[in-house]
C-alpha positions in Angstrom: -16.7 9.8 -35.4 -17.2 6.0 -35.3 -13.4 4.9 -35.2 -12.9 7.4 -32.3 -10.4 5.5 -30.0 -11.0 4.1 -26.5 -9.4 6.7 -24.2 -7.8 5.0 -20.8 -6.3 6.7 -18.0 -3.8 5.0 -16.6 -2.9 5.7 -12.8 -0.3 4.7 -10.0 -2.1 6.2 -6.8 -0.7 6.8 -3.2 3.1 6.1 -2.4 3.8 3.3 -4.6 7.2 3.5 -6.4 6.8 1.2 -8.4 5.8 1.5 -11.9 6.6 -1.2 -14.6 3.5 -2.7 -14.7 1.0 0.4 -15.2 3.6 1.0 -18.1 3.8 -2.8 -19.6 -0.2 -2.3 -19.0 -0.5 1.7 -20.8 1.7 -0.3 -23.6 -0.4 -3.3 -23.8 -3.5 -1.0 -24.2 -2.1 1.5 -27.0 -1.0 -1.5 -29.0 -4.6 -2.9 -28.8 -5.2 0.1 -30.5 -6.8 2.5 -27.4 -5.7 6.4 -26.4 -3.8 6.0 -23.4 -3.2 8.8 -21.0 -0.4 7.5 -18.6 -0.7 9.9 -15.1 2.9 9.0 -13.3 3.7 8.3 -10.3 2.4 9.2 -6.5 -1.0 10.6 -7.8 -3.5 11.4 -5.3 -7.3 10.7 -5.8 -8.0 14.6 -6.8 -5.6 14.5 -9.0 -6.3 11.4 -10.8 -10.2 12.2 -11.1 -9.3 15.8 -12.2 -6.9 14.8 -15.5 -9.9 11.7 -16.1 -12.1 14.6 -16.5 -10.3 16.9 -18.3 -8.6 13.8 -20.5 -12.4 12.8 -20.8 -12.0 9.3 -20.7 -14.1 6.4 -20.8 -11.9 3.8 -18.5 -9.3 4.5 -15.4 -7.2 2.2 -14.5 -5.6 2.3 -11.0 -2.2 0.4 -10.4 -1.5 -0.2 -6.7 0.6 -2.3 -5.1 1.0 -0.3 -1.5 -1.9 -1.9 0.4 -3.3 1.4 -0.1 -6.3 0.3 -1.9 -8.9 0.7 1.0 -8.2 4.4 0.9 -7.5 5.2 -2.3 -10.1 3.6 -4.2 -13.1 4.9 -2.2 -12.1 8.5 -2.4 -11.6 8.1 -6.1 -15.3 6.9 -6.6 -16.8 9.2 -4.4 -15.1 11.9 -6.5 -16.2 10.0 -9.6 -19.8 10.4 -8.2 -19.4 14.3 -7.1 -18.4 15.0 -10.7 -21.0 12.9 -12.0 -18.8 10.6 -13.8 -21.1 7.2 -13.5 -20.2 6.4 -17.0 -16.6 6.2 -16.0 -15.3 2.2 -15.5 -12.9 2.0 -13.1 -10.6 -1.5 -13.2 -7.6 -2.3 -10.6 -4.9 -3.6 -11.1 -1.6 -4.9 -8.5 -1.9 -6.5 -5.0 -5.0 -6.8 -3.9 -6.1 -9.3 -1.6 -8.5 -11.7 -2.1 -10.9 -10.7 0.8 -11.0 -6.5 -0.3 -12.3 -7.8 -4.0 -16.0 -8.1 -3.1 -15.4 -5.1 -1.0 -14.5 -3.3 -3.8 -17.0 -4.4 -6.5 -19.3 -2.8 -4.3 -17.6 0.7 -4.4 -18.6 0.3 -8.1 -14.9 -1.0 -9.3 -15.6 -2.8 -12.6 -12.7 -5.5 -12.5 -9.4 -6.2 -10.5 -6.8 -8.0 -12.7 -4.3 -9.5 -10.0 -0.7 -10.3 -11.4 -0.4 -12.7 -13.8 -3.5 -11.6 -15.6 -3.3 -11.7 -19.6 -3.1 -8.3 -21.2 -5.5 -10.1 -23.8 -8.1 -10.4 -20.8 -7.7 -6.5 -20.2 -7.9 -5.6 -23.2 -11.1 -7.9 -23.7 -12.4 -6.6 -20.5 -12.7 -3.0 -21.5 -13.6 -3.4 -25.2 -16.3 -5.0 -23.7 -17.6 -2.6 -21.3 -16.8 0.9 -22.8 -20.4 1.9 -24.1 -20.9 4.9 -26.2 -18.7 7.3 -28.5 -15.4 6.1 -27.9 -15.6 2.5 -29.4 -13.8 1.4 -31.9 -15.4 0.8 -35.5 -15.4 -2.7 -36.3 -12.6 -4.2 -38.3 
């Protein structure tokens, strides 16, 4: 069981249409070697916390570029906490300004990644903090 994958859920919340970057992101991932789970579009917070649990995955990452962060995101880790998901990192990535980032941290989001992040700093950043069964064997 040690060369179990990392298992990511991918997820473009709320209205957005727009969708090229959670995939250039779920590609980015799954070439770095990680299980990718890739939700779709216009996924609401139940939703997205429902397939995280049934996928039982160790990272979500949220793709929003609506403004709709300040809703979303909050309902997401409050579900997180109801189904006693704590291990669960949550990272964001898309438009979000640069005075909801603190606000954020504190709902317990592990990292935003704006655009024109590296995909070698994502992939970094979660190899880093997934703890437990699902990380890679070394080599």
């Amino acid at each position: 069981m040690a060369d179990m994958k990392i298992r990511v859920l991918v997820a473009k919340p709320g209205l957005d249409g727009h969708d090229r970057g959670a995939k250039v992101i779920a590609r980015a991932l799954r070439d770095a070697g990680m299980e990718v789970i890739y939700t779709g579009l216009r996924q609401t917070p139940e939703m997205i916390v429902s397939a995280a649990l049934q996928e039982d995955v160790q990272v979500i990452g949220l793709s929003i570029l609506s403004g709709a962060h300040n809703a979303i995101v909050p309902r997401v880790m409050d579900l997180l906490k109801q189904n006693k998901m704590d291990d669960v990192i949550v990272v964001l990535g898309g438009i979000i300004p640069n005075q909801d980032i603190d606000g954020m941290k504190k709902l317990g989001v592990a990292a935003i990644f704006q655009p024109g992040t590296a995909m070698d700093d994502i992939v970094q950043f979660i190899r880093t903090h997934v703890k437990g069964p699902g990380v890679p064997a070394a080599g």
